[in-house]
DRENSENU-317725 format. One record per residue (C-alpha): z, x, y; residue in three letters; chain. Coordinates in steps of 0.05 Angstrom, whole numbers. Example, Ala and Ser with C-alpha at 12.3 -4.5 7.8 and 13.67 -1.06 7.14 Angstrom:
<atoms>
<atom z="156" x="246" y="-90" marmi="ALA" fiza="A"/>
<atom z="143" x="273" y="-21" marmi="SER" fiza="A"/>
</atoms>
This chain:
<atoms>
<atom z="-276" x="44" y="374" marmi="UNK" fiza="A"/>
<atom z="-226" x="32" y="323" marmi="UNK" fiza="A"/>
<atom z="-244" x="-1" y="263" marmi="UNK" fiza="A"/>
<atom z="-184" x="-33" y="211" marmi="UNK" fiza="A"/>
<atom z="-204" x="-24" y="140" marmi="UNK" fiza="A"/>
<atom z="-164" x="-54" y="74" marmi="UNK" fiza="A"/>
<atom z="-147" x="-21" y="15" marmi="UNK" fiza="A"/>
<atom z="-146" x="48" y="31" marmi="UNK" fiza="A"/>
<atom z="-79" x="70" y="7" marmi="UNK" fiza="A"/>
<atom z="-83" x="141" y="-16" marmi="UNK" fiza="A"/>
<atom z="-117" x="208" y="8" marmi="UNK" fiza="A"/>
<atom z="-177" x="193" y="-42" marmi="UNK" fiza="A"/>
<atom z="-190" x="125" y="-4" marmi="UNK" fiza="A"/>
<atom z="-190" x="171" y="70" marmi="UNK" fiza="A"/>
<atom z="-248" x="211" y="40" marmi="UNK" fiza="A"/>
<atom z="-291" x="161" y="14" marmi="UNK" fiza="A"/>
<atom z="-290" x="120" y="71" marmi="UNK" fiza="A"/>
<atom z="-304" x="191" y="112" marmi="UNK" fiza="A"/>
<atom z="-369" x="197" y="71" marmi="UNK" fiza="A"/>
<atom z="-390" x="138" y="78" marmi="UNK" fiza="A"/>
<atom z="-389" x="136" y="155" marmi="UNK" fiza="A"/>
<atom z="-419" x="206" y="142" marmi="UNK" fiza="A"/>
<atom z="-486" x="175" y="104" marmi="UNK" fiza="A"/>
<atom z="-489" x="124" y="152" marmi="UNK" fiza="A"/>
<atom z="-492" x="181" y="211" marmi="UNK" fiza="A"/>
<atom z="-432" x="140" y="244" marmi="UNK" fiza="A"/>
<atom z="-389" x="196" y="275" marmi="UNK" fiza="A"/>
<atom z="-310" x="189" y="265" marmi="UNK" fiza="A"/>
<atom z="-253" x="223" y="309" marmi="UNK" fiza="A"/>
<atom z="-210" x="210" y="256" marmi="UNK" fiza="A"/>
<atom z="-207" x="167" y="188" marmi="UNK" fiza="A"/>
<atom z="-135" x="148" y="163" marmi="UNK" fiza="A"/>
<atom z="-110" x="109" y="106" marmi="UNK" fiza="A"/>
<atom z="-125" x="32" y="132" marmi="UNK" fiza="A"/>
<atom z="-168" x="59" y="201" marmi="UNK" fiza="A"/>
<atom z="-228" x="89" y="229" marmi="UNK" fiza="A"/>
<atom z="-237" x="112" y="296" marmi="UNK" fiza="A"/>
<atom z="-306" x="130" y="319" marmi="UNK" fiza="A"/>
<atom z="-338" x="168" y="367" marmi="UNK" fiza="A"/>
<atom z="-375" x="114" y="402" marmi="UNK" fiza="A"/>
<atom z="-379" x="46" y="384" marmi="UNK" fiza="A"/>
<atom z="-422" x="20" y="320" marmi="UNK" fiza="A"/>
<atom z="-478" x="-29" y="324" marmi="UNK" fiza="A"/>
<atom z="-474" x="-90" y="290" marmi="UNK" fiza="A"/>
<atom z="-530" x="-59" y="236" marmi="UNK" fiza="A"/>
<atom z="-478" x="-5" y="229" marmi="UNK" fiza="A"/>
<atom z="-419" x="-41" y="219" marmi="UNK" fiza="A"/>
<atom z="-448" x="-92" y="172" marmi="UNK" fiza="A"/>
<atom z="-489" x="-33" y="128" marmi="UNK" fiza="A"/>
<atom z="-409" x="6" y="130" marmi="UNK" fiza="A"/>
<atom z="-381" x="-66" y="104" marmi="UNK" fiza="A"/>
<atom z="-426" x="-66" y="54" marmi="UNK" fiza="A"/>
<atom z="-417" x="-1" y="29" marmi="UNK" fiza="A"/>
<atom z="-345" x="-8" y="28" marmi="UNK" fiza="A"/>
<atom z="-340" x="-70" y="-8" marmi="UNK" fiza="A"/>
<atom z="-383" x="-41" y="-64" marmi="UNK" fiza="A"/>
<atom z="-330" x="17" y="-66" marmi="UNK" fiza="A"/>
<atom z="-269" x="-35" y="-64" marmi="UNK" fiza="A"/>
<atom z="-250" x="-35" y="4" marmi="UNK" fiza="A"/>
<atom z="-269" x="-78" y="74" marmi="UNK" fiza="A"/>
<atom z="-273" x="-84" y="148" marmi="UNK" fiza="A"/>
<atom z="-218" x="-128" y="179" marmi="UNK" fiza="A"/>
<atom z="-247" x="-162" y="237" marmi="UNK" fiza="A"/>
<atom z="-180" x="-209" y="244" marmi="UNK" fiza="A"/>
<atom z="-119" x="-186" y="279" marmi="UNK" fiza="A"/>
<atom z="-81" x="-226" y="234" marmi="UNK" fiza="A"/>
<atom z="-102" x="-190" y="173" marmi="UNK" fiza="A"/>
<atom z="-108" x="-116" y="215" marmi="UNK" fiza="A"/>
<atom z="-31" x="-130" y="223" marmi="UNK" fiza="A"/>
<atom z="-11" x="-148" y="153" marmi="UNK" fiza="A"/>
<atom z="-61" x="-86" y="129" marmi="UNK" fiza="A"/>
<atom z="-10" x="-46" y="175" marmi="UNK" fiza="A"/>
<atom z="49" x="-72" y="134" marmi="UNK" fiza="A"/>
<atom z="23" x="-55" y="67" marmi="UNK" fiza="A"/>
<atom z="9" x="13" y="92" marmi="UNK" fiza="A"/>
<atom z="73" x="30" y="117" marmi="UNK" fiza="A"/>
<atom z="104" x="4" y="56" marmi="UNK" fiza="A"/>
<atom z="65" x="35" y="5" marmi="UNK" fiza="A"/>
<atom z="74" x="98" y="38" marmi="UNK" fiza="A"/>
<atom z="149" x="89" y="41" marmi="UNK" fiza="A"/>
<atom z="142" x="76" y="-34" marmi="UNK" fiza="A"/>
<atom z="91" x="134" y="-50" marmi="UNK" fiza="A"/>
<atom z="142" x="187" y="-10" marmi="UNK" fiza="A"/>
<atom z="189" x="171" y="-65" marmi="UNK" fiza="A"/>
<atom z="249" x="172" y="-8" marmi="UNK" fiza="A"/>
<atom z="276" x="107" y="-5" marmi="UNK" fiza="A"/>
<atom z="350" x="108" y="22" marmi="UNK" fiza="A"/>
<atom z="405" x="65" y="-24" marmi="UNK" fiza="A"/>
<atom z="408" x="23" y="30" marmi="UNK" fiza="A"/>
<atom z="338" x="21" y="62" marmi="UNK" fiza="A"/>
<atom z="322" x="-44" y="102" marmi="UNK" fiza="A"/>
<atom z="252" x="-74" y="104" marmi="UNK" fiza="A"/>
<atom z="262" x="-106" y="162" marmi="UNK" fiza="A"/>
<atom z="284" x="-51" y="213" marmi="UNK" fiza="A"/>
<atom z="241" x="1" y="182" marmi="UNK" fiza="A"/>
<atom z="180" x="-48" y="194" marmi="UNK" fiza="A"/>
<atom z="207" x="-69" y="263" marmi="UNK" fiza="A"/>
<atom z="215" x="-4" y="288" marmi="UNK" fiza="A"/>
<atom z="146" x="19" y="256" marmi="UNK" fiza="A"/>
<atom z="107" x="-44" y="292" marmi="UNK" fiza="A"/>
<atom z="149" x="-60" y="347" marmi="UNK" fiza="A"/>
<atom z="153" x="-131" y="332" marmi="UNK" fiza="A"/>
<atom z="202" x="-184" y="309" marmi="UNK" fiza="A"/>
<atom z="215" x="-185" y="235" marmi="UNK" fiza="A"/>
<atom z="214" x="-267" y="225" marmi="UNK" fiza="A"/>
<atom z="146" x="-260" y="251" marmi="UNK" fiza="A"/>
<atom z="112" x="-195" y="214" marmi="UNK" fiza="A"/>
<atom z="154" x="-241" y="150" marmi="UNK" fiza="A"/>
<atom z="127" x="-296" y="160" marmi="UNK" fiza="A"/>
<atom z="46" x="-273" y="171" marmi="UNK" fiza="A"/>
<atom z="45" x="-228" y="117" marmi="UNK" fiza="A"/>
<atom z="77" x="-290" y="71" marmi="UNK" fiza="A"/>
<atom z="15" x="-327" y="102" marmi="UNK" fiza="A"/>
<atom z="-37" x="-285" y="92" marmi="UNK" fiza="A"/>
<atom z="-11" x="-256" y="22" marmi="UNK" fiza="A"/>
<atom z="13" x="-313" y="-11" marmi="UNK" fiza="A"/>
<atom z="77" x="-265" y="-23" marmi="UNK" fiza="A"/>
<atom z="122" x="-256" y="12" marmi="UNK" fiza="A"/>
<atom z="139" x="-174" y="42" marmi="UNK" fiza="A"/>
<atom z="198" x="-163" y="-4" marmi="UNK" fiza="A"/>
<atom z="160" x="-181" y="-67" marmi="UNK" fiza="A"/>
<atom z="108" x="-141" y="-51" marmi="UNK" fiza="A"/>
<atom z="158" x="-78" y="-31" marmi="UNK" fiza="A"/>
<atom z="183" x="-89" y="-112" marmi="UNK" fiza="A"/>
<atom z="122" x="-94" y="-139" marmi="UNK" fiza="A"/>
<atom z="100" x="-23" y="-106" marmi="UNK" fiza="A"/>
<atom z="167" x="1" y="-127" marmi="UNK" fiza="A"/>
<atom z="150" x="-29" y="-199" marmi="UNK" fiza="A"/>
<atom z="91" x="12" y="-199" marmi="UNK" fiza="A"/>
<atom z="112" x="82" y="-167" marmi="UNK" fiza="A"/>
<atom z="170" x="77" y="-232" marmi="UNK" fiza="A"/>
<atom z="118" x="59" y="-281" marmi="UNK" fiza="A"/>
<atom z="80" x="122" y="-249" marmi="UNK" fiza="A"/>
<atom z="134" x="167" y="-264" marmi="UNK" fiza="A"/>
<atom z="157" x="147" y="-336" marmi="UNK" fiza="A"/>
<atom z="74" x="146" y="-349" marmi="UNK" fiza="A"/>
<atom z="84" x="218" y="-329" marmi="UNK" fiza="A"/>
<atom z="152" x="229" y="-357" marmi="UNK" fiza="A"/>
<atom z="168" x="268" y="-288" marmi="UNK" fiza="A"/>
<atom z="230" x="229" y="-271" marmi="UNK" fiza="A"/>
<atom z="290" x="209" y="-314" marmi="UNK" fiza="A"/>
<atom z="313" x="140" y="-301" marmi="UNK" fiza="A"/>
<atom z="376" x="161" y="-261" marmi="UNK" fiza="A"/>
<atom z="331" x="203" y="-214" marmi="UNK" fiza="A"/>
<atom z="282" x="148" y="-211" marmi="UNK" fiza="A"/>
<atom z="335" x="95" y="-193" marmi="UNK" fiza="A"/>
<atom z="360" x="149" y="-127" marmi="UNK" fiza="A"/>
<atom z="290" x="174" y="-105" marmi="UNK" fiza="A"/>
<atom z="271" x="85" y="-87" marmi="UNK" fiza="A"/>
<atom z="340" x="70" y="-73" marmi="UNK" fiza="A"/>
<atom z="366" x="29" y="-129" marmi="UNK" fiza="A"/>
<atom z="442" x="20" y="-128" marmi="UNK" fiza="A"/>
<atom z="453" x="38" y="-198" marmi="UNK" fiza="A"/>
<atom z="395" x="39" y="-265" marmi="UNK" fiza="A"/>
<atom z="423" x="-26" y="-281" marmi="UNK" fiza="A"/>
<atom z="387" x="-59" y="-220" marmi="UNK" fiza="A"/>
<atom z="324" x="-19" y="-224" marmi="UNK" fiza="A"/>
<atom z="320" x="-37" y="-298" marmi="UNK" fiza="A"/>
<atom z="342" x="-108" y="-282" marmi="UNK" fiza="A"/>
<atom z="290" x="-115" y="-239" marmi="UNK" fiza="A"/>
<atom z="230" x="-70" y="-274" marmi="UNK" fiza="A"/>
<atom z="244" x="-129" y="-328" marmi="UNK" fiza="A"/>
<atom z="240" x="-184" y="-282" marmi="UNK" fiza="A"/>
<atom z="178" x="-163" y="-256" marmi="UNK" fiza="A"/>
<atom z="140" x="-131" y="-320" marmi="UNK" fiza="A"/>
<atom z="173" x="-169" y="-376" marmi="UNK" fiza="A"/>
<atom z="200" x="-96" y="-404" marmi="UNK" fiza="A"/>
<atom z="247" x="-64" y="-400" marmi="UNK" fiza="A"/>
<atom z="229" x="16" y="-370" marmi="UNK" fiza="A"/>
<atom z="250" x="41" y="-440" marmi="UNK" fiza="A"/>
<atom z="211" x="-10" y="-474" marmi="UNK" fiza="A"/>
<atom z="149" x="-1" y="-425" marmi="UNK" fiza="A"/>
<atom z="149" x="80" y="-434" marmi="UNK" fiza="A"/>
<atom z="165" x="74" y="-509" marmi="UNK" fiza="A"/>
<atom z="94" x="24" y="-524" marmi="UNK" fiza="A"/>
<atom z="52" x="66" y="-476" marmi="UNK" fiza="A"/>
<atom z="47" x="11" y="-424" marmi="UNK" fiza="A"/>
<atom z="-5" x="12" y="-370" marmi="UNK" fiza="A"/>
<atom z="-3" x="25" y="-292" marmi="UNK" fiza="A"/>
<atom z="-38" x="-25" y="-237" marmi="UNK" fiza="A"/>
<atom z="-69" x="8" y="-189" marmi="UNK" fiza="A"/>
<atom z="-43" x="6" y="-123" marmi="UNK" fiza="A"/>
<atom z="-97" x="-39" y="-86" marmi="UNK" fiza="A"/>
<atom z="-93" x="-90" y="-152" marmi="UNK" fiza="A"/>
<atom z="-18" x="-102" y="-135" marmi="UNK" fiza="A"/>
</atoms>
């Protein structure tokens, strides 16, 4: 039995969710960021006891396809984002067609429905956040930054950091601005 589960995103949210299953004695083949699969299927007692112990630790069973799929999308583009290898000329919509085997216009047009954004804005606001990560941690000059999540130039990464943060990066690492979290995006 596979179960779909929102807002894992890291390696932190893969071992919480493991001991959880683990104090509920619910055996798990595997647990990867936004999934579960178990050993045998739960009971309902068992899946509504895991629900509620993952809501009180920020995450959530996904019962709907609908959502399971648009979980799926997130995942694959946070990772892209988190891998901090974005080609210049990287394109949402093959990567994610190729990932999910399904037609672009629809993934698009779900995820805009379910999210109330649409997939681009949420692929710049990760971006927004993985730079904001790296001049937190002063790891990255702004030139390297702009390569590593495939910005044409630091003009258009700092064009757009702006648009979506209201600072400029210089500004934003000179007044010791704060990071979002990556499930609060």
């Amino acid at each position: 039995m596979k179960l779909a589960i929102k807002n894992m995103v890291c390696p932190r949210c893969v071992m919480a969710v493991k001991q959880e299953l683990e104090k509920l004695e619910i055996p798990a083949v595997t647990v990867n960021i936004g999934e579960a699969e178990l050993v045998k299927p739960a009971t309902a007692v068992q899946l509504q006891q895991l629900n509620i112990r993952l809501q009180q630790i920020g995450f959530e069973l996904l019962d709907n396809q609908k959502q399971q799929q648009v979980e799926k999308i997130k995942n694959l583009l946070i990772k892209k984002v988190q891998s901090g290898e974005i080609e210049e000329h990287f394109s949402i919509s093959d990567f994610l067609s190729k990932a999910l085997h399904k037609e672009y216009t629809y993934l698009s047009r779900l995820f805009s429905a379910v999210e109330s954004v649409t997939v681009e804005q949420f692929f710049i606001l990760q971006k927004t956040e993985k730079v904001k990560e790296w001049l937190v941690y002063d790891e990255l000059n702004l030139s390297e930054i702009s390569y590593r999540l495939g910005y044409s130039s630091v003009a258009h990464l700092s064009a757009q950091f702006k648009k979506v943060t209201g600072f400029n990066p210089s500004a934003f690492k000179k007044n010791g601005m704060h990071r979002k979290s990556i499930d609060d995006v």
